[in-house]
C-alpha positions as CSV (number, residue, x, y, z in Angstrom):
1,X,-6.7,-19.3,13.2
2,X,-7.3,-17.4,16.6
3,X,-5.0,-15.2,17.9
4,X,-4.3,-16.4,21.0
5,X,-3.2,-12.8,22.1
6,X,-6.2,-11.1,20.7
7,X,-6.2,-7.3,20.3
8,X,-5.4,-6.4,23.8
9,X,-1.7,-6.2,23.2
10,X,0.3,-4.3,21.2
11,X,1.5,-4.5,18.1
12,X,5.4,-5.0,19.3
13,X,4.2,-8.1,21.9
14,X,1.7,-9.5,18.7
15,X,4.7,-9.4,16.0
16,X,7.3,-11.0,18.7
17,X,5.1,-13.6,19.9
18,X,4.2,-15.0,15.8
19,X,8.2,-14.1,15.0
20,X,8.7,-16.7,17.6
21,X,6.2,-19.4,16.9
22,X,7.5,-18.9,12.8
23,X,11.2,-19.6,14.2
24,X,10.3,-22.1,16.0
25,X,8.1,-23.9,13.5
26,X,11.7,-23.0,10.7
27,X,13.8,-24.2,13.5
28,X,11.9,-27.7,14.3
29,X,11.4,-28.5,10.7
30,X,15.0,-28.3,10.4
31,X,16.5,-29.8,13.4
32,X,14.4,-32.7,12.5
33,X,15.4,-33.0,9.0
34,X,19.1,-32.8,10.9
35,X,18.4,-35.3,13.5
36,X,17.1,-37.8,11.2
37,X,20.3,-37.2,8.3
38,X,22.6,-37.5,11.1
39,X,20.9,-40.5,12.8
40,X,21.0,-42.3,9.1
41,X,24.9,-41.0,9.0
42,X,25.7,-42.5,12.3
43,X,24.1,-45.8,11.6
44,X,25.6,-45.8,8.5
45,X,29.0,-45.3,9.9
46,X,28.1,-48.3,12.4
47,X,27.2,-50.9,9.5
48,X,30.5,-49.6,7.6
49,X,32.8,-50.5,10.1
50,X,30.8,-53.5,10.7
51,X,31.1,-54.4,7.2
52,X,35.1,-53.6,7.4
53,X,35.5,-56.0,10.1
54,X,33.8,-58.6,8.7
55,X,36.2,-58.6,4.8
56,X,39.6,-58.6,7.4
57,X,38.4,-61.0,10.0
58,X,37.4,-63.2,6.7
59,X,40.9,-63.7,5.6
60,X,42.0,-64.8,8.9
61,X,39.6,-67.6,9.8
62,X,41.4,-71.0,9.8
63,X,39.3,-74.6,9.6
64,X,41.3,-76.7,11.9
65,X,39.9,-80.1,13.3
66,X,38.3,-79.1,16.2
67,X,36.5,-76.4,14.2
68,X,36.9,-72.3,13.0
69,X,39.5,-70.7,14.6
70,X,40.9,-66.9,14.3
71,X,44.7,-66.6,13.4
72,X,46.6,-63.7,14.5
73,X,48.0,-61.3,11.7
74,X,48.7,-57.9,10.5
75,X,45.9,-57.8,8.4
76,X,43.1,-57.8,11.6
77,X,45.5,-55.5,13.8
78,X,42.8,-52.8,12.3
79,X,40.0,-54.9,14.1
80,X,39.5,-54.2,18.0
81,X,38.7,-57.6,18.6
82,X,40.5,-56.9,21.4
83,X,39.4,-54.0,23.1
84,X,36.2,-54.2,25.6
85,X,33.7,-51.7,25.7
86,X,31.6,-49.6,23.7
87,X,34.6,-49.2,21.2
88,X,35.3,-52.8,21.3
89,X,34.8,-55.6,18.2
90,X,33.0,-59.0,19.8
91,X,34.1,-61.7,17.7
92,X,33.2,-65.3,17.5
93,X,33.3,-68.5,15.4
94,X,30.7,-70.7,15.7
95,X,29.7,-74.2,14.1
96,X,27.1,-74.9,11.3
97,X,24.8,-76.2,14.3
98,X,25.7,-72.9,16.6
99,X,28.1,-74.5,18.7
100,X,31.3,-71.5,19.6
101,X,34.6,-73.0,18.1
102,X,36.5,-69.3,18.6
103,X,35.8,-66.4,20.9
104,X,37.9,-63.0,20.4
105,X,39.6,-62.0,24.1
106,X,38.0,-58.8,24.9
107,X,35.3,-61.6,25.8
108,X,37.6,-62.1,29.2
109,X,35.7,-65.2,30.0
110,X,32.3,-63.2,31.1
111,X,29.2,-63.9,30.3
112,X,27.6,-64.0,26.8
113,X,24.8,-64.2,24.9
114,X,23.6,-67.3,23.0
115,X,24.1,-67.0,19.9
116,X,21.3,-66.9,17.4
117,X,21.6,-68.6,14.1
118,X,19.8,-67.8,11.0
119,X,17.3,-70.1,9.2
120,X,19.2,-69.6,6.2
121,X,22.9,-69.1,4.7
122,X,23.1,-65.5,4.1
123,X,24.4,-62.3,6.3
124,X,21.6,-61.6,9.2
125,X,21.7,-58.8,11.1
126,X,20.1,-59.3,14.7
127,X,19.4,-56.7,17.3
128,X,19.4,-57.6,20.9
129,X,20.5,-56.8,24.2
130,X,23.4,-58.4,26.2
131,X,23.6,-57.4,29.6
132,X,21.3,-54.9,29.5
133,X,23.1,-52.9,26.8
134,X,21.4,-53.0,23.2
135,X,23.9,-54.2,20.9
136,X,24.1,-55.4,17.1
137,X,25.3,-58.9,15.8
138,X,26.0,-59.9,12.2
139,X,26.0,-63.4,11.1
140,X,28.0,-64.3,8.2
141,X,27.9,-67.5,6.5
142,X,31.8,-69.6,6.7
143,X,32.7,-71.2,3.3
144,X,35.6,-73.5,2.1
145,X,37.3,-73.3,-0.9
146,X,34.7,-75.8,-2.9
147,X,31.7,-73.1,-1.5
148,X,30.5,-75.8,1.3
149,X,29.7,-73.3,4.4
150,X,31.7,-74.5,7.6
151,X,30.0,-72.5,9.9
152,X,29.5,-68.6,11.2
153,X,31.3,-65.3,11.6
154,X,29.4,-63.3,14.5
155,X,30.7,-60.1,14.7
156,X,28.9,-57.9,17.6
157,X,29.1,-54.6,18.5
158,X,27.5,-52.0,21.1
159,X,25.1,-49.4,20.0
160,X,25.1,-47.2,23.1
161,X,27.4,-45.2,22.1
162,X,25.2,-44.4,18.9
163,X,22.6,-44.0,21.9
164,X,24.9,-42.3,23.5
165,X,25.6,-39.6,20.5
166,X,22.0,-39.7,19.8
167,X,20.7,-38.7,23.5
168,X,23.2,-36.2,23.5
169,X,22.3,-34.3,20.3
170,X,18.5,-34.4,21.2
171,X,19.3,-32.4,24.0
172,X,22.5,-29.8,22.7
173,X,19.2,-29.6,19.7
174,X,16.0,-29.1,22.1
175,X,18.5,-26.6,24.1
176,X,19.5,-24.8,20.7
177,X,16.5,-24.5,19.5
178,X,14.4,-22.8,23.2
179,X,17.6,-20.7,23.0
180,X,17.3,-19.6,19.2
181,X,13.2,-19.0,19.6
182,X,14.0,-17.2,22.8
183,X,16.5,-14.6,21.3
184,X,14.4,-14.6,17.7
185,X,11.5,-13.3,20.5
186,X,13.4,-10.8,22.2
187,X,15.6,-9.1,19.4
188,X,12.0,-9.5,17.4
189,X,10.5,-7.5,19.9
190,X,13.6,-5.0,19.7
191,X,13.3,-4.7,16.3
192,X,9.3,-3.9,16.0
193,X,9.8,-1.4,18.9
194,X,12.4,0.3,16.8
195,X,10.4,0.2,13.4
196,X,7.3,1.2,14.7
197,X,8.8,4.4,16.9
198,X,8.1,6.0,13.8
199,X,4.4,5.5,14.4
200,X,4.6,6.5,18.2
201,X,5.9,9.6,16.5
202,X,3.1,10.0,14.4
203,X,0.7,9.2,16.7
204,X,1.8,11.8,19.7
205,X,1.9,14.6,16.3
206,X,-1.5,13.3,15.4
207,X,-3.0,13.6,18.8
208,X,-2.0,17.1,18.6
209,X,-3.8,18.3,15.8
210,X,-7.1,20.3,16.5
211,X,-9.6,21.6,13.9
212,X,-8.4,25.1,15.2
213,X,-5.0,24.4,14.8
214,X,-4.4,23.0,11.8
215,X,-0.8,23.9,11.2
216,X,1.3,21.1,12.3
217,X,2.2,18.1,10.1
218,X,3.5,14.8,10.5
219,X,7.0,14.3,10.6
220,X,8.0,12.3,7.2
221,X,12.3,12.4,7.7
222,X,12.6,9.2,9.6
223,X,16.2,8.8,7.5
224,X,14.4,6.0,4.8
225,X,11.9,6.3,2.2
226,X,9.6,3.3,2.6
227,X,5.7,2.7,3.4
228,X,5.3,4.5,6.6
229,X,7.0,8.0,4.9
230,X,4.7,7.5,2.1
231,X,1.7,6.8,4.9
232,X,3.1,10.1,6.4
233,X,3.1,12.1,3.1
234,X,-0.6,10.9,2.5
235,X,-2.0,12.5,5.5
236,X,-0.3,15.8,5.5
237,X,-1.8,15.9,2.0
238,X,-5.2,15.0,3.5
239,X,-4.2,18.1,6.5
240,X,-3.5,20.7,3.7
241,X,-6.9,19.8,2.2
242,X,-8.4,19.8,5.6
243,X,-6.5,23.2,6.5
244,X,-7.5,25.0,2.5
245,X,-11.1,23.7,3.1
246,X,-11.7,24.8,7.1
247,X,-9.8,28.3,5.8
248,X,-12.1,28.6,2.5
249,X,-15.3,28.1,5.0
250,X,-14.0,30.4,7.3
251,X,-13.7,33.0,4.9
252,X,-17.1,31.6,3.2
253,X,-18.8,32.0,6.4
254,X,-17.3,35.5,6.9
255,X,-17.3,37.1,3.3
256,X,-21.0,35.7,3.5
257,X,-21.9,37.4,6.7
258,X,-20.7,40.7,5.1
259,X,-22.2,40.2,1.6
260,X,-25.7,40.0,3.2
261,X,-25.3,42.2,5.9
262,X,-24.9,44.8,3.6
263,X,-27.9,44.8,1.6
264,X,-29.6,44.0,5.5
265,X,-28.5,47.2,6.6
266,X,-29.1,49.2,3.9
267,X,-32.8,47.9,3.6
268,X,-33.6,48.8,7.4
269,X,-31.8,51.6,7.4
270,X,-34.6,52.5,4.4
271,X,-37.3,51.6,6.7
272,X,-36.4,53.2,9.3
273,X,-36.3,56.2,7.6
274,X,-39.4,55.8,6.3
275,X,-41.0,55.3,9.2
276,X,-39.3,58.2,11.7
277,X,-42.1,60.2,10.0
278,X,-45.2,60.7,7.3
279,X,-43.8,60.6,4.1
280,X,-45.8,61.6,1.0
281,X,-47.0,58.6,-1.7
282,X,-44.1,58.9,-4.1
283,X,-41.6,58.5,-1.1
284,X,-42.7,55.1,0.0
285,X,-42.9,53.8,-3.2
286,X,-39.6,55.1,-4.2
287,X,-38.2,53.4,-0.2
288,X,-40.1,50.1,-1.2
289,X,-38.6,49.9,-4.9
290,X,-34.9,50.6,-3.4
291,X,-35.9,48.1,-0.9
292,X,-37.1,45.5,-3.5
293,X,-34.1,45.9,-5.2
294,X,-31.8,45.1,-2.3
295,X,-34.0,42.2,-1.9
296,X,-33.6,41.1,-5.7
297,X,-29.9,41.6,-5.0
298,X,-29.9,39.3,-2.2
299,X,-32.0,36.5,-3.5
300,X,-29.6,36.5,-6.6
301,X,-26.8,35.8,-4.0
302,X,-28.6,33.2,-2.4
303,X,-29.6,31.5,-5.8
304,X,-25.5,31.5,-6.5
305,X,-24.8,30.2,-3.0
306,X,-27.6,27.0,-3.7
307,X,-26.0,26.7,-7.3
308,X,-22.0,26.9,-5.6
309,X,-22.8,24.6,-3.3
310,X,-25.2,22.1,-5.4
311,X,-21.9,22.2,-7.7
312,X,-19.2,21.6,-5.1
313,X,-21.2,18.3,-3.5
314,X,-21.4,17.0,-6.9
315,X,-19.4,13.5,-7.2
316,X,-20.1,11.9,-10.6
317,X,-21.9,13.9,-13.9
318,X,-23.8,12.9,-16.1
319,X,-22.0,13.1,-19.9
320,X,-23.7,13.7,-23.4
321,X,-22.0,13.5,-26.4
322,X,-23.2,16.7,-27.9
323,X,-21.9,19.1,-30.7
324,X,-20.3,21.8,-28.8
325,X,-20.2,23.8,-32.0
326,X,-23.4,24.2,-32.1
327,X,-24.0,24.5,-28.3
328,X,-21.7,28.0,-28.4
329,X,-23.2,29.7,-31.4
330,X,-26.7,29.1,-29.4
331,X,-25.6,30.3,-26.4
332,X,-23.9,33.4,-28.5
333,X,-27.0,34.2,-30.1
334,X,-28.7,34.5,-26.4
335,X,-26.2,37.5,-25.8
336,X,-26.8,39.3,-29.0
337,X,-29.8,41.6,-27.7
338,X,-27.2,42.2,-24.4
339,X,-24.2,43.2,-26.6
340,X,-26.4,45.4,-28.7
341,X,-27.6,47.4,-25.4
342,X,-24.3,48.0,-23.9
343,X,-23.0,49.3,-27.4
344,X,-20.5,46.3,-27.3
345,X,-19.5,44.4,-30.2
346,X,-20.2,40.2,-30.5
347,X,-17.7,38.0,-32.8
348,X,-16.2,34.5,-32.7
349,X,-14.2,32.2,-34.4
350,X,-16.0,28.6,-33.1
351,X,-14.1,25.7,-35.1
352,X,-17.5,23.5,-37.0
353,X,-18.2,19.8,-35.7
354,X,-16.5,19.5,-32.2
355,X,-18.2,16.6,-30.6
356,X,-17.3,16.0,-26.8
357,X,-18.6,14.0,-24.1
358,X,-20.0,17.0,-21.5
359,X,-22.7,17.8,-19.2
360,X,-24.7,20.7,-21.7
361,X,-26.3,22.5,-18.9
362,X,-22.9,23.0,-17.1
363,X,-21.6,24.4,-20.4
364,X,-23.8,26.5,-20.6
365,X,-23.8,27.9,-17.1
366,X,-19.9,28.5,-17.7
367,X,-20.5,30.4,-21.2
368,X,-23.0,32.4,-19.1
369,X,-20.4,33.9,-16.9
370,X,-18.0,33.9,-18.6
371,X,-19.8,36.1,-21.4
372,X,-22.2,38.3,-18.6
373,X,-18.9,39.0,-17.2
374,X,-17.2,39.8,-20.5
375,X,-20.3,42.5,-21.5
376,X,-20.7,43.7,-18.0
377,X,-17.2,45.3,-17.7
378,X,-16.4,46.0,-21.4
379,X,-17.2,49.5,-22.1
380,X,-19.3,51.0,-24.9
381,X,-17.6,50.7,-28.4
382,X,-15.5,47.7,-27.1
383,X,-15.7,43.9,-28.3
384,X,-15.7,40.4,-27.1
385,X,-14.6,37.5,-29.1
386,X,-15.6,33.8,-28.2
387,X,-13.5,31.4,-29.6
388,X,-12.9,27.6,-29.9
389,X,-10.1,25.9,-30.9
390,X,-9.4,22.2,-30.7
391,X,-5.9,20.1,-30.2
392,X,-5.3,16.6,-29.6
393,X,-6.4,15.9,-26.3
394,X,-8.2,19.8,-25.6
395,X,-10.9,21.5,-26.4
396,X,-10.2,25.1,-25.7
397,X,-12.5,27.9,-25.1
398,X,-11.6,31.4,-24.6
399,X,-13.6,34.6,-24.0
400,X,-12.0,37.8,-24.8
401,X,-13.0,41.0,-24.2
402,X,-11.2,45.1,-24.4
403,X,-12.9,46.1,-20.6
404,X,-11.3,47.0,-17.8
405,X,-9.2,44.0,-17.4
406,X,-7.4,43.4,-13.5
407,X,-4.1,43.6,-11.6
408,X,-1.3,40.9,-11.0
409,X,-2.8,40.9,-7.3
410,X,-6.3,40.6,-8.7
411,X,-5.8,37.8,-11.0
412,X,-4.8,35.9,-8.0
413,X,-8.4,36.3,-5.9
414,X,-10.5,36.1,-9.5
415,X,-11.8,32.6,-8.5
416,X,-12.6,33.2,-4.6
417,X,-15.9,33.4,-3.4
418,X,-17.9,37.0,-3.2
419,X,-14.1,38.6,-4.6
420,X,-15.1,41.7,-6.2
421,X,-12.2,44.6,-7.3
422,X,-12.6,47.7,-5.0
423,X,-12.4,49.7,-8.3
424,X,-15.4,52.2,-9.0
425,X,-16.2,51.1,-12.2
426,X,-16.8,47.1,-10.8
427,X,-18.4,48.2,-7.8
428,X,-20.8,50.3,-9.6
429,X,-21.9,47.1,-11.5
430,X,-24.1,44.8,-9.8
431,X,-22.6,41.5,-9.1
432,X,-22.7,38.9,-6.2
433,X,-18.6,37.6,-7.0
434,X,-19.6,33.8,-7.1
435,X,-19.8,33.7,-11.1
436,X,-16.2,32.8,-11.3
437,X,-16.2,30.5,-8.4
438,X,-19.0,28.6,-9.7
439,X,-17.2,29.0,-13.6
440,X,-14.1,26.9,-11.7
441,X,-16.0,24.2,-10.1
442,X,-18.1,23.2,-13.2
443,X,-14.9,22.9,-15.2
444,X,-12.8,21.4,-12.9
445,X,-15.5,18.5,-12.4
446,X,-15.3,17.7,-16.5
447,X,-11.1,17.3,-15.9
448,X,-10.3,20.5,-16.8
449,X,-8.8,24.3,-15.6
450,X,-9.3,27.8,-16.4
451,X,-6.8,31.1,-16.7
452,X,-7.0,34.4,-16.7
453,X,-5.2,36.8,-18.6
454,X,-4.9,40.1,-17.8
455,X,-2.3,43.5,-19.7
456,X,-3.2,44.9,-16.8
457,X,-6.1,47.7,-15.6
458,X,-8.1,48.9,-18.8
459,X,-6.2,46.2,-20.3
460,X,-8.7,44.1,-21.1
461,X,-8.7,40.5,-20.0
462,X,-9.0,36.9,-21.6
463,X,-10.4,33.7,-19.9
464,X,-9.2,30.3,-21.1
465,X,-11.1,27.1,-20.6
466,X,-9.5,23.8,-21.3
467,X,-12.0,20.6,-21.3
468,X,-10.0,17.7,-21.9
469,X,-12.2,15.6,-24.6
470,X,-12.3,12.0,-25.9
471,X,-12.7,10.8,-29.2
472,X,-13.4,14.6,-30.4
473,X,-13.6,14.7,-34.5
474,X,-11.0,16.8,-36.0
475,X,-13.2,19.6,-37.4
476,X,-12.7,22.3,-40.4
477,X,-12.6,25.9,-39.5
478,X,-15.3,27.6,-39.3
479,X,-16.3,31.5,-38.6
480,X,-19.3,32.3,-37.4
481,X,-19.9,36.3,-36.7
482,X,-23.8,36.6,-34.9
483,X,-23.7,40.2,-35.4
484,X,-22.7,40.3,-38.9
């Protein structure tokens, strides 16, 4: 159907306008159903009285010689046959052949109609005009005693004032109705103006929102909970994403910046000692390893960067059912020669048979960290356990370690990108800080979270993984020790 107000107006004028043409569409449908049940009423009524009139003025017909003839009695006092006018009763008795034997006195001697006679002996109804005024006569057969008809009852009566009635409520309708669509268009526009001021509201707050202002919301307390608040709530969700992610690659941009200027600096400042003068052959080469190194350093970085942001864009992975068992005594075994270097000792306690739907190369990326991380900081003659444990919906996988564990204040940052503690004995330790970041993503995209645990500095500290799993078998407990 085509909107015959198209899109130019607004919403208030567009939701008037069709609460209009529904009420009057509601309203028609019903003032016809009305018109027609009080037209069959009326014309009803009409035929009742008629009939009325014709069982009294029965009882009072006489046959005398000279024909039918009405006698006066109580019994037709009821029947205006005496009263002119659109209230009045028109009676008259005719002969079998038509001829008028009796005419009632509200006739007063004017003129009259001929009378029409039926082809057969039964009550006819006949509509005509007399005078110019429609009117209604019934014919009703005259019978003596011994059933032989004698001739006719006509009994006539004026329909204009059913015209009358009838003309009347057309127009008190067709006014009722323009009135009723008029004030169902007006209080409709009222009524969307007020329920969509919520909107204006939202709109004039939304128009006011700029990528470097990101603190405003839109108001939600418009005194009822119903779609609009819930549309409300759904975007200032949406903002605190958009403010979280515009603040995390503001400080991405800026922690960046710092993390490679440093190694930058450090490397010209190298050359540029080199170079204020002749150095001997050892000196360069000693400048260009240091430098190399820097360089090594930041390529790592960059490497992490690629693999953060590879990680963040992805949408949908790619699951394996695989034996995770099996998958973290491999990836155990790979840290063995590590542990052994730093003087640290490698256990678990891995439960046998755990089957889960992952992505294998992401799990193994997160053991990575999460283990590097674990030797890195653990000092010599110190341990770190992997374990697994399963529960009915969980798999859970936690690295444990005795190092040099981290603050309250610390714990909070863990996960941010290029956070490193400013404590000597982590800054001594090469390190880029977007292990942990990375860790997060790649669990969070299989469902799940990670924690970290922490006594405190020197504490030691413990990382918990939970993977949510489907249809993982319930397995039998199994220790596996890859130093022993």
């Amino acid at each position: 159907m085509i909107n015959p107000f198209g899109s130019r107006y607004s919403i208030s004028v567009r939701l008037s306008f069709w609460y209009g043409v529904s009420s009057l569409i509601l309203l028609t449908v019903f003032v016809v159903f009305l018109y027609a049940t009080f037209d069959l009423s009326i014309h009803r009524d009409f035929e009742g009285r008629m009939n009325e009139a014709e069982r009294l003025l029965m009882t009072a017909i006489v046959h005398e010689d000279d024909g039918l003839v009405l006698a006066e009695s109580d019994s037709i006092q009821s029947v205006a046959y005496q009263t002119s006018g659109a209230y009045g009763t028109y009676v008259r008795l005719l002969s079998v052949d038509g001829d008028v034997t009796y005419r009632s006195p509200n006739f007063d001697g004017g003129e009259t109609f001929h009378p029409f006679i039926p082809a057969r002996a039964s009550i006819t109804t006949h509509i005509h005009e007399w005078d110019g005024t429609p009117v209604r006569s019934r014919y009703s057969p005259v019978r003596d005693r011994s059933g032989k008809m004698i001739g006719w009852l006509e009994i006539t009566r004026l329909e204009s004032t059913i015209h009358e009635e009838l003309h009347r409520l057309e127009w008190i309708l067709a006014v009722g109705i323009a009135l009723c669509v008029l004030v169902a268009i007006v209080s409709g526009y009222g009524l969307a103006k007020r329920a969509l001021l919520p909107v204006v509201s939202l709109t004039d707050v939304a128009n006011q929102i700029h990528p470097t202002d990101l603190e405003q919301r839109l108001p939600s307390n418009f005194g009822v909970q119903d779609e609009l608040t819930d549309l409300a709530d759904a975007f200032n969700v949406m903002l605190d994403r958009l403010q979280s992610s515009f603040e995390r690659e503001q400080r991405f941009r800026v922690d960046a910046a710092h993390a490679m200027f440093t190694p930058l600096s450090a490397m010209r400042s190298e050359i540029d000692v080199a170079l204020h003068r002749s150095r001997d052959h050892a000196y360069y080469r000693s400048t260009l390893d240091a430098v190399r190194d820097r360089l090594l350093r930041l390529s790592d970085m960059l490497d992490k960067l690629l693999e953060l942001s590879s990680a963040e864009g992805i949408k949908d992975l790619s699951l394996q059912t695989v034996d995770l068992s099996n998958l973290l005594v491999s990836r155990m075994e790979r840290f063995e020669a590590l542990a052994a270097e730093r003087g640290v000792q490698l256990g678990s306690n891995i439960e046998g048979h755990v089957t889960a739907s992952v992505q294998p190369s992401y799990i193994e990326v997160i053991l990575d960290n999460l283990l590097t991380n674990a030797i890195k900081y653990t000092p010599r003659e110190g341990s770190v356990e992997l374990t697994m444990k399963t529960n009915e919906s969980d798999v859970i996988i936690e690295v444990s370690d005795s190092g040099i564990g981290f603050s309250d204040e610390e714990r909070e940052h863990l996960f941010d990108r290029f956070f490193r503690s400013r404590e000597q004995s982590i800054q001594s330790k090469q390190g880029t800080g977007l292990g942990l970041p990375i860790t997060k993503v790649l669990i969070e995209l299989h469902g799940g979270h990670i924690r970290a645990f922490s006594s405190g500095p020197d504490g030691g500290s413990i990382f918990t993984v939970s993977l949510p799993v489907k249809n993982n078998l319930r397995p039998t407990v199994k220790i596996i020790s890859p130093n022993s």
